[in-house]
PDB file of N, CA, C and O in Angstrom, chain B, residues numbered from 101:
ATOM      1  N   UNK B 101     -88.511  89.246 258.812  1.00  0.00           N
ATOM      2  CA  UNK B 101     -88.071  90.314 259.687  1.00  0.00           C
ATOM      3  C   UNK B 101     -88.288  91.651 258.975  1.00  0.00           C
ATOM      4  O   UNK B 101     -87.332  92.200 258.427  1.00  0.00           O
ATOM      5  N   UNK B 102     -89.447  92.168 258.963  1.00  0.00           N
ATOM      6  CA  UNK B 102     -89.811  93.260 258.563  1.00  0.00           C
ATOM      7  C   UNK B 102     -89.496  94.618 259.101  1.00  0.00           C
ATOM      8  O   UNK B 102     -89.669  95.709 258.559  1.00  0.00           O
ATOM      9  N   UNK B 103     -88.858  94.252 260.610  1.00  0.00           N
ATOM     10  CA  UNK B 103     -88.649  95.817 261.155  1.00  0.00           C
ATOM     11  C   UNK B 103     -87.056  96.016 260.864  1.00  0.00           C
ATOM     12  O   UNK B 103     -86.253  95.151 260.515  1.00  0.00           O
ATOM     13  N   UNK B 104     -86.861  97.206 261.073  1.00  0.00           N
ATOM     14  CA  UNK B 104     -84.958  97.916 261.062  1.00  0.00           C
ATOM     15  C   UNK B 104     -84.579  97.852 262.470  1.00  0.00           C
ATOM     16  O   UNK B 104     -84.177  98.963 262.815  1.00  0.00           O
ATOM     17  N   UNK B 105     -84.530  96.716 263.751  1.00  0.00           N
ATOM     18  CA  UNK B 105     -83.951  97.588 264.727  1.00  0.00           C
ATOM     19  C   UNK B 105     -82.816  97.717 264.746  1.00  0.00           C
ATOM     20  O   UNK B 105     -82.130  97.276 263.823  1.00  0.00           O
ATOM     21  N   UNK B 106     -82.289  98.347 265.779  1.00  0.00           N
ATOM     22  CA  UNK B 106     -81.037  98.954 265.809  1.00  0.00           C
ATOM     23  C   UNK B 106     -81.125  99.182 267.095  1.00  0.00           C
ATOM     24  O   UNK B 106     -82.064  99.591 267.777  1.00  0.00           O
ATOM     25  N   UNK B 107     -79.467  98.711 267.504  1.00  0.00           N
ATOM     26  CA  UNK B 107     -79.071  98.855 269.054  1.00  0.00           C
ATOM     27  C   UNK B 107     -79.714 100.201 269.138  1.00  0.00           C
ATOM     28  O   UNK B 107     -80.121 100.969 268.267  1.00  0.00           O
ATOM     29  N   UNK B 108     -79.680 100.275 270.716  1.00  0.00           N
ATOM     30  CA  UNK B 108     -80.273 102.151 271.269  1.00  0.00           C
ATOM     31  C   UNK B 108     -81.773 102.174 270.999  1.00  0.00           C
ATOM     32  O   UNK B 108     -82.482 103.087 271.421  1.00  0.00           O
ATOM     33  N   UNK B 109     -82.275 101.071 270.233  1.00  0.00           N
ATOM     34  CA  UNK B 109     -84.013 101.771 269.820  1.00  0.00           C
ATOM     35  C   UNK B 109     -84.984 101.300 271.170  1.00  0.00           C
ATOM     36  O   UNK B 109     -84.946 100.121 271.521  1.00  0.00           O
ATOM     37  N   UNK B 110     -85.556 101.950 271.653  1.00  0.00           N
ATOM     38  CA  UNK B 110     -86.671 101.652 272.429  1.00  0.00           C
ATOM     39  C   UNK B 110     -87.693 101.092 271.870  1.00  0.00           C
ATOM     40  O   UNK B 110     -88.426 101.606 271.025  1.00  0.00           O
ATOM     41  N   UNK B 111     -87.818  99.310 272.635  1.00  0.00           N
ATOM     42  CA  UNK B 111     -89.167  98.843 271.967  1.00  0.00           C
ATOM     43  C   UNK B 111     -89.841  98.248 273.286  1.00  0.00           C
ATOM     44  O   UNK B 111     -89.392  98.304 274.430  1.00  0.00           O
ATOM     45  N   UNK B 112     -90.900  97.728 272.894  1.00  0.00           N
ATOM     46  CA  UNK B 112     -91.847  97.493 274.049  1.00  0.00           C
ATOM     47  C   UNK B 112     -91.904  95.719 273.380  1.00  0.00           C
ATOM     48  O   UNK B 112     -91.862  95.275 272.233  1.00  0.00           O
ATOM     49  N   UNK B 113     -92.010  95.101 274.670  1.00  0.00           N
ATOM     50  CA  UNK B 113     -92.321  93.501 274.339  1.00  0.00           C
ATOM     51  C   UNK B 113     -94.151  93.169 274.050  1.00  0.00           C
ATOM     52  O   UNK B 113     -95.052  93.522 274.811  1.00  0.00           O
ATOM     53  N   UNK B 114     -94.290  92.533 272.956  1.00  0.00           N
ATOM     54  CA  UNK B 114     -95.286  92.212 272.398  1.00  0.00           C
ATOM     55  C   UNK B 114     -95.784  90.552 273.000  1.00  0.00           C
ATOM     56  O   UNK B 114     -96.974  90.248 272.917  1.00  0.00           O
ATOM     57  N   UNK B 115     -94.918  89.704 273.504  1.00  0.00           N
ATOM     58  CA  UNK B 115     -95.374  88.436 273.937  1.00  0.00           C
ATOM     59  C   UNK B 115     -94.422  88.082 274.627  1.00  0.00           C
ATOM     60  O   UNK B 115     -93.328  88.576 274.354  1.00  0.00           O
ATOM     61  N   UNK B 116     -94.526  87.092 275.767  1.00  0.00           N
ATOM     62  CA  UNK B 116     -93.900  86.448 276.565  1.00  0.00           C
ATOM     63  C   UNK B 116     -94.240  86.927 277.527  1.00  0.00           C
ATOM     64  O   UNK B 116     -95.220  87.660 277.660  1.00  0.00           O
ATOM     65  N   UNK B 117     -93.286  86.499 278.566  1.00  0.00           N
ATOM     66  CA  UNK B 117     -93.189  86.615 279.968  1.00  0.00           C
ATOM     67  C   UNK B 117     -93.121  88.147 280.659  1.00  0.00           C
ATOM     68  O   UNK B 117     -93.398  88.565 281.784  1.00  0.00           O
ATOM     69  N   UNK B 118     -92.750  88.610 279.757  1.00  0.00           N
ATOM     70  CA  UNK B 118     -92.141  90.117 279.735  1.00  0.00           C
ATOM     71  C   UNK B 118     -93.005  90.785 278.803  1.00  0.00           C
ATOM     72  O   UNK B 118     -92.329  91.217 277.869  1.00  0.00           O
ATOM     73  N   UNK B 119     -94.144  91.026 278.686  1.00  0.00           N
ATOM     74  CA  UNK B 119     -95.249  91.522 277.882  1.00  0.00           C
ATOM     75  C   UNK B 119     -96.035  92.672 278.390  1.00  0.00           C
ATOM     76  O   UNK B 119     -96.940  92.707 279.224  1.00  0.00           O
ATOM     77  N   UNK B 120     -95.494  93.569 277.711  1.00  0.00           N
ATOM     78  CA  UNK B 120     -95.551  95.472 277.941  1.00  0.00           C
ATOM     79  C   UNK B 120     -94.801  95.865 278.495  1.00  0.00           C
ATOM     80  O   UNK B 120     -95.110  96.940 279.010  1.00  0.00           O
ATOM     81  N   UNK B 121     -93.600  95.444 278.749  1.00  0.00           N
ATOM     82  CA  UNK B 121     -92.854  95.968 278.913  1.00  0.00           C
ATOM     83  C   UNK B 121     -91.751  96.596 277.718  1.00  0.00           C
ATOM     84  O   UNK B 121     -91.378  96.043 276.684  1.00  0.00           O
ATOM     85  N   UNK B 122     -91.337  98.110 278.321  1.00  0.00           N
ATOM     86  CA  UNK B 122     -90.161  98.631 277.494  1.00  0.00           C
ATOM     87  C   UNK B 122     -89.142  98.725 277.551  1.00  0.00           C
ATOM     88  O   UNK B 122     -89.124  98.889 278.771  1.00  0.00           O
ATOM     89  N   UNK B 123     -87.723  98.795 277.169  1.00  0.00           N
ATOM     90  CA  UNK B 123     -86.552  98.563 277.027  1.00  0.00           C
ATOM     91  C   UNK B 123     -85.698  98.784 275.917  1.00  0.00           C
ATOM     92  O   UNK B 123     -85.929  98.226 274.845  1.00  0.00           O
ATOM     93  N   UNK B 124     -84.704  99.570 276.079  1.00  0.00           N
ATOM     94  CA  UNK B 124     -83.770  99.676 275.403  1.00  0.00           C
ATOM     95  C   UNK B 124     -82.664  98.786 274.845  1.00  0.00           C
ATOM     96  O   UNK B 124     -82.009  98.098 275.629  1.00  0.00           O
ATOM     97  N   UNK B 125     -82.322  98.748 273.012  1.00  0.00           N
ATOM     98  CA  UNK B 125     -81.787  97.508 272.791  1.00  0.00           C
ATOM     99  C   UNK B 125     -80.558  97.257 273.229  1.00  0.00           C
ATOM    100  O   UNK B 125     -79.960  98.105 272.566  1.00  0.00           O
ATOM    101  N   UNK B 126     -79.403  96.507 274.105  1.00  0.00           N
ATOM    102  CA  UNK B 126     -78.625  96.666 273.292  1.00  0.00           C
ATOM    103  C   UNK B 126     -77.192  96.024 272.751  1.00  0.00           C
ATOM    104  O   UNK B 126     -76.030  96.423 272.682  1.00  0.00           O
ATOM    105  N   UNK B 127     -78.057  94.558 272.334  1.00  0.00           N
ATOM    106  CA  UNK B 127     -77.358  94.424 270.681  1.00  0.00           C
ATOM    107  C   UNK B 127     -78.015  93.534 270.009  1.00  0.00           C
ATOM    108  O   UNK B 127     -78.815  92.904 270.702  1.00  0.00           O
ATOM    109  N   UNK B 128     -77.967  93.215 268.784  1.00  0.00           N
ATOM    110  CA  UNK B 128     -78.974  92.154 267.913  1.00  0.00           C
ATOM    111  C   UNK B 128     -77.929  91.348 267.634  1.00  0.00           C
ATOM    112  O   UNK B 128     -76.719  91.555 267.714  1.00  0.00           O
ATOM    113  N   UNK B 129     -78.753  90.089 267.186  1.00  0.00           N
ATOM    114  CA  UNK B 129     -77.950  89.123 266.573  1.00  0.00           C
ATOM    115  C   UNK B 129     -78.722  88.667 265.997  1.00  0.00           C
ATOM    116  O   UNK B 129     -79.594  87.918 266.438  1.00  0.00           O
ATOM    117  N   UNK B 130     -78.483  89.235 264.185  1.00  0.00           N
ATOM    118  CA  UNK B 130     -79.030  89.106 263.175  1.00  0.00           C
ATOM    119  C   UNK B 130     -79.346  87.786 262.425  1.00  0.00           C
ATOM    120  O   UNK B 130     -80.362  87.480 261.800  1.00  0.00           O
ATOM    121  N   UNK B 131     -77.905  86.897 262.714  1.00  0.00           N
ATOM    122  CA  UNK B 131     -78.529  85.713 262.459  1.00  0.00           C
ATOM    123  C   UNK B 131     -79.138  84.716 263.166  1.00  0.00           C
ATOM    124  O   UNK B 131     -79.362  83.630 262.631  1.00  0.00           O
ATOM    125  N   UNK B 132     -79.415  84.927 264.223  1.00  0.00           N
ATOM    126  CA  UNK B 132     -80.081  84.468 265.628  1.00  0.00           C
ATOM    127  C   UNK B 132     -81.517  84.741 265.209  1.00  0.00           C
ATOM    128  O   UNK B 132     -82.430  83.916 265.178  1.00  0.00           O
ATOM    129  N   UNK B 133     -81.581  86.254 264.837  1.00  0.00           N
ATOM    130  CA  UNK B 133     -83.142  86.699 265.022  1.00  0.00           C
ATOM    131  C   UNK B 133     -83.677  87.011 266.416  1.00  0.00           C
ATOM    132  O   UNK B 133     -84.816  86.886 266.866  1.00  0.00           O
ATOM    133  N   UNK B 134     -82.176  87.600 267.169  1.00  0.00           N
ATOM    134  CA  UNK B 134     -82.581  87.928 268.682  1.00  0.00           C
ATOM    135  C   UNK B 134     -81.705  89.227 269.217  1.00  0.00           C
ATOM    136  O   UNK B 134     -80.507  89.456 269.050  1.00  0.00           O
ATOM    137  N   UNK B 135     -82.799  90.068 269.982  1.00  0.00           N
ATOM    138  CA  UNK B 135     -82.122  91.005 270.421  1.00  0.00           C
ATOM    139  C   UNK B 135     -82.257  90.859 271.832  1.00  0.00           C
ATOM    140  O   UNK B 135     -83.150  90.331 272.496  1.00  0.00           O
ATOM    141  N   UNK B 136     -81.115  91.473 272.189  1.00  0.00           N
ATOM    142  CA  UNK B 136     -80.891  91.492 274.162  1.00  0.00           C
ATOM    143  C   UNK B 136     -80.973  92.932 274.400  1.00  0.00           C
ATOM    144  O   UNK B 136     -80.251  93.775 273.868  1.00  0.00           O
ATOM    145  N   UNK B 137     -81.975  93.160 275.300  1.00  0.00           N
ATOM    146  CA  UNK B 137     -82.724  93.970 276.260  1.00  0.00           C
ATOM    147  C   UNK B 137     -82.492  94.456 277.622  1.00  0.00           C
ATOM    148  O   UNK B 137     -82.685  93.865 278.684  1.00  0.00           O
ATOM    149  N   UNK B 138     -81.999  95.751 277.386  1.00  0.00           N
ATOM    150  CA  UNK B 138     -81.543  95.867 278.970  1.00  0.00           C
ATOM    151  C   UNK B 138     -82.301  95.852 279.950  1.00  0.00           C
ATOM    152  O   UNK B 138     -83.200  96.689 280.020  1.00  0.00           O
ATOM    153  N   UNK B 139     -82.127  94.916 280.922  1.00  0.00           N
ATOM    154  CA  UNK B 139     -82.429  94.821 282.179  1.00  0.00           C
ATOM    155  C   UNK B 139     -83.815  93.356 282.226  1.00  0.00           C
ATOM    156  O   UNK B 139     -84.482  92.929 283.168  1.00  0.00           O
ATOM    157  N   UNK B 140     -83.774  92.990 280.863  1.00  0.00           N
ATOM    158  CA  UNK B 140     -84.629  91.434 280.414  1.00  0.00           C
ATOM    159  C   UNK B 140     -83.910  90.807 280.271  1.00  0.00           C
ATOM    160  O   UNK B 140     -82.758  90.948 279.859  1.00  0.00           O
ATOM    161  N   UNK B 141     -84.633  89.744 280.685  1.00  0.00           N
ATOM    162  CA  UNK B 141     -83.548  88.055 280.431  1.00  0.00           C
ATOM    163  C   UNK B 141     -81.884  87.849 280.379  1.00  0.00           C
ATOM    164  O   UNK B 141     -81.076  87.175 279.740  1.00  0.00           O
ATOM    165  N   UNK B 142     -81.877  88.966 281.575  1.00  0.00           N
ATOM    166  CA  UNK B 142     -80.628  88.755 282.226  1.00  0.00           C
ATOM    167  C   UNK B 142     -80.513  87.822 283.283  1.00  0.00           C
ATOM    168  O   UNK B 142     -80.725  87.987 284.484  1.00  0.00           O
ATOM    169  N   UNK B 143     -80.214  87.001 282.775  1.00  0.00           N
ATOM    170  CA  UNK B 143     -79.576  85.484 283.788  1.00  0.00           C
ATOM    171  C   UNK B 143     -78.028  84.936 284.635  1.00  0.00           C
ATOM    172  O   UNK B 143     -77.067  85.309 283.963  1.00  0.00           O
ATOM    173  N   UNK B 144     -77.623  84.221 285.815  1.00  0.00           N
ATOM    174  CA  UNK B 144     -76.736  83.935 285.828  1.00  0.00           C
ATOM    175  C   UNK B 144     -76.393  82.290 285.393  1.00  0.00           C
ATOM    176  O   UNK B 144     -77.129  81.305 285.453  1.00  0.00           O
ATOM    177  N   UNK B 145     -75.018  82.418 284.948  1.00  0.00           N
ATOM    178  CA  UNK B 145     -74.510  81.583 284.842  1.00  0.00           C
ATOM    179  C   UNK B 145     -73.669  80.294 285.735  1.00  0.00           C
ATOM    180  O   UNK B 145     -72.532  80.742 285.881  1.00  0.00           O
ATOM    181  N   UNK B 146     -73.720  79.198 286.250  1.00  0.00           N
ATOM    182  CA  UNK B 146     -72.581  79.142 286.948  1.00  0.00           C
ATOM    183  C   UNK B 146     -71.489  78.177 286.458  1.00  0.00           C
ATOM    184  O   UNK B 146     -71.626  76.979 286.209  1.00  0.00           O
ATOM    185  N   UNK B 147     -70.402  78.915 286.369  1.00  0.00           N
ATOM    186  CA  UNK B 147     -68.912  78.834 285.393  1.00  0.00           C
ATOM    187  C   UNK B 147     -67.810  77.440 286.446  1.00  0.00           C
ATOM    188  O   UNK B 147     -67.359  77.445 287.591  1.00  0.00           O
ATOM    189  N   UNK B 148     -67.779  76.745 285.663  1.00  0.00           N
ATOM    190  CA  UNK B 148     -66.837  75.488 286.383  1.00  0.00           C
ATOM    191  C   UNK B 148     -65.000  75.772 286.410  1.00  0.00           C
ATOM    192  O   UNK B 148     -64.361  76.426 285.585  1.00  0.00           O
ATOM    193  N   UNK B 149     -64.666  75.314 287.179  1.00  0.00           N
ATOM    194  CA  UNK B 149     -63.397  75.683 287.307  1.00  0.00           C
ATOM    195  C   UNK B 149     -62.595  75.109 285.849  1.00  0.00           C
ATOM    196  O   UNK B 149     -62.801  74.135 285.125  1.00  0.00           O
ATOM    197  N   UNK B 150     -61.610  76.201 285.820  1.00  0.00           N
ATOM    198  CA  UNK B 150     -61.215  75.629 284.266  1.00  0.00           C
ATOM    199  C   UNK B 150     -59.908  76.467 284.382  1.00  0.00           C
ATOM    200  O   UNK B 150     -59.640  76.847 285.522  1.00  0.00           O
ATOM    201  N   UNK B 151     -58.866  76.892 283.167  1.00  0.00           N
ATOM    202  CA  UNK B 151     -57.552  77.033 283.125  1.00  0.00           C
ATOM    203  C   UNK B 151     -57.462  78.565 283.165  1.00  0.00           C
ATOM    204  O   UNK B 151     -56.732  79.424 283.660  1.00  0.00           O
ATOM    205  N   UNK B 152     -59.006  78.454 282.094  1.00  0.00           N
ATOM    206  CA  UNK B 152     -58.641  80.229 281.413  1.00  0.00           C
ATOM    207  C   UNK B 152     -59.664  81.108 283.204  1.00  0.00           C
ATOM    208  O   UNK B 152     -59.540  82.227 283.703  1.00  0.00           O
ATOM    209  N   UNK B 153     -60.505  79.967 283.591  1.00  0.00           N
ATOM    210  CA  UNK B 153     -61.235  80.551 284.965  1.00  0.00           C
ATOM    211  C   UNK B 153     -60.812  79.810 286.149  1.00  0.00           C
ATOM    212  O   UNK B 153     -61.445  78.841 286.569  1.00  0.00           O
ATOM    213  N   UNK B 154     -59.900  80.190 286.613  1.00  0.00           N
ATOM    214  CA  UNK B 154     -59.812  79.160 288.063  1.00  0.00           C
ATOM    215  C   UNK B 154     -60.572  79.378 289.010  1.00  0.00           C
ATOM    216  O   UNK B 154     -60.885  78.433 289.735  1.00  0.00           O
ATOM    217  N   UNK B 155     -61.103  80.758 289.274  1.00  0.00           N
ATOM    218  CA  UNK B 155     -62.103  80.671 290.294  1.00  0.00           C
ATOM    219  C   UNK B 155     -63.402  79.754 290.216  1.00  0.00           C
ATOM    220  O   UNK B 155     -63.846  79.179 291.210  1.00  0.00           O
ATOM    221  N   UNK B 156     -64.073  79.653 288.729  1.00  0.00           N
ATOM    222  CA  UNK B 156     -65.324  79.475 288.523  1.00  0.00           C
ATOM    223  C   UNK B 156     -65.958  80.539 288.809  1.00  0.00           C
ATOM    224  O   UNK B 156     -65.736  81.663 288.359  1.00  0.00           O
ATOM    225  N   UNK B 157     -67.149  80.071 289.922  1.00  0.00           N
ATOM    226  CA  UNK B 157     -68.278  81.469 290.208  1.00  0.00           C
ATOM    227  C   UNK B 157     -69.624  81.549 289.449  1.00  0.00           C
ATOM    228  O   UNK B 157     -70.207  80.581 288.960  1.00  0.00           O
ATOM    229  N   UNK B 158     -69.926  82.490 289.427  1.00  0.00           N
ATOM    230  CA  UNK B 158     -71.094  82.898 288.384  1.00  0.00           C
ATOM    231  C   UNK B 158     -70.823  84.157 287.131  1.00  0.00           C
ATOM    232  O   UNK B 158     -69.958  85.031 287.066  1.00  0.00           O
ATOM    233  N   UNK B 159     -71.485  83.957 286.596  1.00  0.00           N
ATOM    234  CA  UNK B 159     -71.346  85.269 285.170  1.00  0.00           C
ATOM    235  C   UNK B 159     -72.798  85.401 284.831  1.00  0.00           C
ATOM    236  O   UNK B 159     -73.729  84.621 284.629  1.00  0.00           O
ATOM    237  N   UNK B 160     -72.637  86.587 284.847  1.00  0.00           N
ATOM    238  CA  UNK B 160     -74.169  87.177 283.939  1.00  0.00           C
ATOM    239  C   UNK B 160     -74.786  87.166 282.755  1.00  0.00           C
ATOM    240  O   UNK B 160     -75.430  88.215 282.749  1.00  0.00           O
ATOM    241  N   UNK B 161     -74.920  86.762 282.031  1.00  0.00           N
ATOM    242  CA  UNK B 161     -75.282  87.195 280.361  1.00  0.00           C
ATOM    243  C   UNK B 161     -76.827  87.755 280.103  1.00  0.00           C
ATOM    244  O   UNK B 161     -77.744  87.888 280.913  1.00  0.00           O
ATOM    245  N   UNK B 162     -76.787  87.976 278.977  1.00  0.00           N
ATOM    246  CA  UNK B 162     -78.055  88.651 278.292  1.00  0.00           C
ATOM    247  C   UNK B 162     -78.864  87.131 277.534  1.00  0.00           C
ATOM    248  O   UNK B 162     -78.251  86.338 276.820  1.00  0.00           O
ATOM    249  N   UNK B 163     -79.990  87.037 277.820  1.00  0.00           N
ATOM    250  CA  UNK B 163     -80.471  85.580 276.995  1.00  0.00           C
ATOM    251  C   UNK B 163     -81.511  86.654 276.127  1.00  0.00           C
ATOM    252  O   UNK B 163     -82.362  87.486 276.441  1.00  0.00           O
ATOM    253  N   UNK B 164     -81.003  86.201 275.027  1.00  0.00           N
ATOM    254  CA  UNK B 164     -81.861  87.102 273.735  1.00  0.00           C
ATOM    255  C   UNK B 164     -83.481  86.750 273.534  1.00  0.00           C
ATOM    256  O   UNK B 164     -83.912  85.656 273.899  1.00  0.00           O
ATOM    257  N   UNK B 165     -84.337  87.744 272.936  1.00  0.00           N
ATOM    258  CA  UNK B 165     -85.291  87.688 273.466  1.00  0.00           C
ATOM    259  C   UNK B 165     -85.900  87.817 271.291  1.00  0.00           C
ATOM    260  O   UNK B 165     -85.335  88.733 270.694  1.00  0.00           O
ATOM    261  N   UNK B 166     -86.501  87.297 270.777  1.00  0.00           N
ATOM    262  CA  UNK B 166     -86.970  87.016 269.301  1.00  0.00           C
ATOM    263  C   UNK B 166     -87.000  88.573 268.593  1.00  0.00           C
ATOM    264  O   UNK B 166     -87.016  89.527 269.371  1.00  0.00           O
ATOM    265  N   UNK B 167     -87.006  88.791 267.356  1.00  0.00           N
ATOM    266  CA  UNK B 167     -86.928  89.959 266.708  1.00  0.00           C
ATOM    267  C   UNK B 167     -88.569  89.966 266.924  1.00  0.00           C
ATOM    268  O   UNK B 167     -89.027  90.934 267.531  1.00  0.00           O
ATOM    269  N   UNK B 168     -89.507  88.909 266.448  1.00  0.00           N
ATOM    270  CA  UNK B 168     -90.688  89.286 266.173  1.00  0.00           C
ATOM    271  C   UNK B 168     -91.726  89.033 267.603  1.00  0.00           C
ATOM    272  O   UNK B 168     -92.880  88.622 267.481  1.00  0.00           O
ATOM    273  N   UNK B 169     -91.352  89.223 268.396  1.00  0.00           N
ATOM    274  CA  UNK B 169     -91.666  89.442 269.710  1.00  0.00           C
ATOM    275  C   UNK B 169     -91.424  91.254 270.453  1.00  0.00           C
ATOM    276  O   UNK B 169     -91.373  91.779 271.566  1.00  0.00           O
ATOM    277  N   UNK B 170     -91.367  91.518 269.506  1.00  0.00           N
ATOM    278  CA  UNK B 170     -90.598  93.383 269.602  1.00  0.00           C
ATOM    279  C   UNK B 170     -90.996  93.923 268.599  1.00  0.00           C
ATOM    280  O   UNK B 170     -91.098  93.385 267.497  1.00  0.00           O
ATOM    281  N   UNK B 171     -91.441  95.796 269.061  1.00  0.00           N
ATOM    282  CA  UNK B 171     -92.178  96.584 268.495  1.00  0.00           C
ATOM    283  C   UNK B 171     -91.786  97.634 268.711  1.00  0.00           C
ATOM    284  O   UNK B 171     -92.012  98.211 269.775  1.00  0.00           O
ATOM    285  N   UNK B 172     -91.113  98.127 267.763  1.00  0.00           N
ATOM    286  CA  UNK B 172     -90.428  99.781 267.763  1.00  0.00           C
ATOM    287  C   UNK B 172     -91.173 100.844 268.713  1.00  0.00           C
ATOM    288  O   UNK B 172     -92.368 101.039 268.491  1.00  0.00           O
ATOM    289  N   UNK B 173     -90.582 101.500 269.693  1.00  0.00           N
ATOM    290  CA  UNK B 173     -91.382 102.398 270.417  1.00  0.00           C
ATOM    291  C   UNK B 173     -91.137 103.743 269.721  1.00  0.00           C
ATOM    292  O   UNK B 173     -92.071 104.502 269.465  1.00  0.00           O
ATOM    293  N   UNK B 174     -89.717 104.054 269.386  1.00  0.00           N
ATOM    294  CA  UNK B 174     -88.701 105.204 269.730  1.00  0.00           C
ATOM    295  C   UNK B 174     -87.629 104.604 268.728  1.00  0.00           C
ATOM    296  O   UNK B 174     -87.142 103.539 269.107  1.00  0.00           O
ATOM    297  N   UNK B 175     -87.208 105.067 267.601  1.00  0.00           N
ATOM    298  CA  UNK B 175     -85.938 104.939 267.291  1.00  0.00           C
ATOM    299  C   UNK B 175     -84.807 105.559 268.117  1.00  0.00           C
ATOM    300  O   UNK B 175     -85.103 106.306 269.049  1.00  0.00           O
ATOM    301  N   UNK B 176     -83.403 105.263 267.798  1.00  0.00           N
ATOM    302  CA  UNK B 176     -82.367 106.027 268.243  1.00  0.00           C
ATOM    303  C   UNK B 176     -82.268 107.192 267.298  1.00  0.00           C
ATOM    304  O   UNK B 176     -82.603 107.205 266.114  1.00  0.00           O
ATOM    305  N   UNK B 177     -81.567 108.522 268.268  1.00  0.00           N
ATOM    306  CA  UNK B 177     -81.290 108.965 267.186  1.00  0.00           C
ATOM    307  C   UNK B 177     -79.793 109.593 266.475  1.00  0.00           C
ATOM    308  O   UNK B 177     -78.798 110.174 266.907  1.00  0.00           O
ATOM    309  N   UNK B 178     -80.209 109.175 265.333  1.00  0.00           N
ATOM    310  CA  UNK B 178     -78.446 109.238 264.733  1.00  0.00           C
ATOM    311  C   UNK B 178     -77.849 110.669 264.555  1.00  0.00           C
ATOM    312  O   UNK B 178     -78.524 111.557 264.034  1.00  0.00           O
ATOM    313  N   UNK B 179     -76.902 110.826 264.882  1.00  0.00           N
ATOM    314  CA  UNK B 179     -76.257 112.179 265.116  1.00  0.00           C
ATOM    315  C   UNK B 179     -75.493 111.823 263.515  1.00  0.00           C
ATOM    316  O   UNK B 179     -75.002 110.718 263.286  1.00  0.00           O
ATOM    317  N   UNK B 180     -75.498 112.715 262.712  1.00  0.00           N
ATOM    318  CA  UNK B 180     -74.299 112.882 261.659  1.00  0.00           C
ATOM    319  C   UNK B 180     -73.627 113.750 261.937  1.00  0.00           C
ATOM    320  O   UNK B 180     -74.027 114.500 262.828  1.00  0.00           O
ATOM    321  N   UNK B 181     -72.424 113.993 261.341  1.00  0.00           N
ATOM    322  CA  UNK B 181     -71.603 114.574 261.671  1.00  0.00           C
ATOM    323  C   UNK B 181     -71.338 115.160 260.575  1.00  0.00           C
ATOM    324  O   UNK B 181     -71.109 114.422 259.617  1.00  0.00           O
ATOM    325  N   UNK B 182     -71.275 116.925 260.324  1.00  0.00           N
ATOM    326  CA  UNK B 182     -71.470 117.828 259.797  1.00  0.00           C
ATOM    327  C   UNK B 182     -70.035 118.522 259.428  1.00  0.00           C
ATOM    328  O   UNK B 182     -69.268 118.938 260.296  1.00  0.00           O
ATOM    329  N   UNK B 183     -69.775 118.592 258.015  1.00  0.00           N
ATOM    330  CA  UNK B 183     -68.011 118.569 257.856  1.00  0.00           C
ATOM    331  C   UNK B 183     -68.472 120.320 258.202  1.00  0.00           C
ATOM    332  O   UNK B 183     -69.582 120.816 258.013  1.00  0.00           O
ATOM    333  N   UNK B 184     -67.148 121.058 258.791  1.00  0.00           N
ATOM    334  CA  UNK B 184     -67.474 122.683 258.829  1.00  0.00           C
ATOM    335  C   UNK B 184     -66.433 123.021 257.579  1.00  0.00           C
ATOM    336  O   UNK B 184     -65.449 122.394 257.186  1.00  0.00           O
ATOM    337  N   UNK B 185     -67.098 124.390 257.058  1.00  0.00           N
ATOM    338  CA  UNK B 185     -65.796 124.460 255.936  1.00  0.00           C
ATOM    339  C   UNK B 185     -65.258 125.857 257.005  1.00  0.00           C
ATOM    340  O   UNK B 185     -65.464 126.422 258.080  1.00  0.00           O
ATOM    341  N   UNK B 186     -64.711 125.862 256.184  1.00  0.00           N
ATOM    342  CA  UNK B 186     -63.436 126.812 256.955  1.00  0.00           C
ATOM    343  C   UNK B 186     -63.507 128.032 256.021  1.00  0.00           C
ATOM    344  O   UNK B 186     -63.609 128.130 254.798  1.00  0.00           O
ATOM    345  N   UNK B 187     -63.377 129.338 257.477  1.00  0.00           N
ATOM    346  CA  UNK B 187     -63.905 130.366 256.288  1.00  0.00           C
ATOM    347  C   UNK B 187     -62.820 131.393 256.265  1.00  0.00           C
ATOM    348  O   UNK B 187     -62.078 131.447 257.246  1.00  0.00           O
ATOM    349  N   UNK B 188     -62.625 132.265 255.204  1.00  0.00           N
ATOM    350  CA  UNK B 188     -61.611 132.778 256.041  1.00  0.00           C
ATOM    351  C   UNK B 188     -62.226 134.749 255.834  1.00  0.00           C
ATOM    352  O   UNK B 188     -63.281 135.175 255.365  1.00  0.00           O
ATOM    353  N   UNK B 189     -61.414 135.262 256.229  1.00  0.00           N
ATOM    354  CA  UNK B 189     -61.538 136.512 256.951  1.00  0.00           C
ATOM    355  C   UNK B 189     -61.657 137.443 256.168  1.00  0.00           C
ATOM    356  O   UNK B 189     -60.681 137.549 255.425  1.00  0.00           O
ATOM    357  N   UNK B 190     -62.448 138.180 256.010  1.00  0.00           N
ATOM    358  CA  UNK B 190     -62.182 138.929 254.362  1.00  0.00           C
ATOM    359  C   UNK B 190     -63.377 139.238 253.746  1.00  0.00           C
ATOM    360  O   UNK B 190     -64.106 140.219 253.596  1.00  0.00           O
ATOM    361  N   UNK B 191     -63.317 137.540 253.297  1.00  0.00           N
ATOM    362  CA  UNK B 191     -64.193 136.973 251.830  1.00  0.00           C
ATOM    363  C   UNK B 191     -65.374 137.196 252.012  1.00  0.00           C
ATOM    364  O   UNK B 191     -65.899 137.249 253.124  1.00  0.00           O
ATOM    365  N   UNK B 192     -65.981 137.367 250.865  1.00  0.00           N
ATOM    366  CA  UNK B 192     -67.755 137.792 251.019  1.00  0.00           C
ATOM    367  C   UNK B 192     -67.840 136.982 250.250  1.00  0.00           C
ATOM    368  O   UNK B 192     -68.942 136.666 249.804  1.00  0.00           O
TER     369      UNK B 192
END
């Protein structure tokens, strides 16, 4: 895994089903070796009746898509945050 991504980075898909296409990350799972892609390999689920779900139904998830199947378009970009000093009135 040679690249840095990072949630927020815009990459474009290099293979699969979904090939040239671009998308924003957003989240990895590093020990997976998979990142989920907004608005890719979003699938439903369908959820069986159970204690913590009594309705059941369906649920959505993200099905992660390979690190090395993805190609940095666009990093994010990181805002730092800049301490201000405090000045006071007077002073030269």
């Amino acid at each position: 895994m040679a690249q840095n991504l990072k949630a927020n980075d815009k990459v474009r898909v290099i293979a699969g089903a979904h090939k040239g296409t671009e998308a924003k990350i957003v989240k990895i799972d590093r020990k997976a070796g998979k990142a989920c892609l907004e608005g890719i390999g979003v699938v439903e689920r369908h959820m069986k009746k159970s204690y913590l779900n009594p309705a059941g139904g369906k649920k959505t998830i993200h099905v992660g898509i390979d690190l090395s199947n993805l190609k940095l378009v666009e990093a994010a970009k990181e805002e730092k945050k800049v301490a201000k000093k405090a000045v006071k009135k007077g002073a030269k």
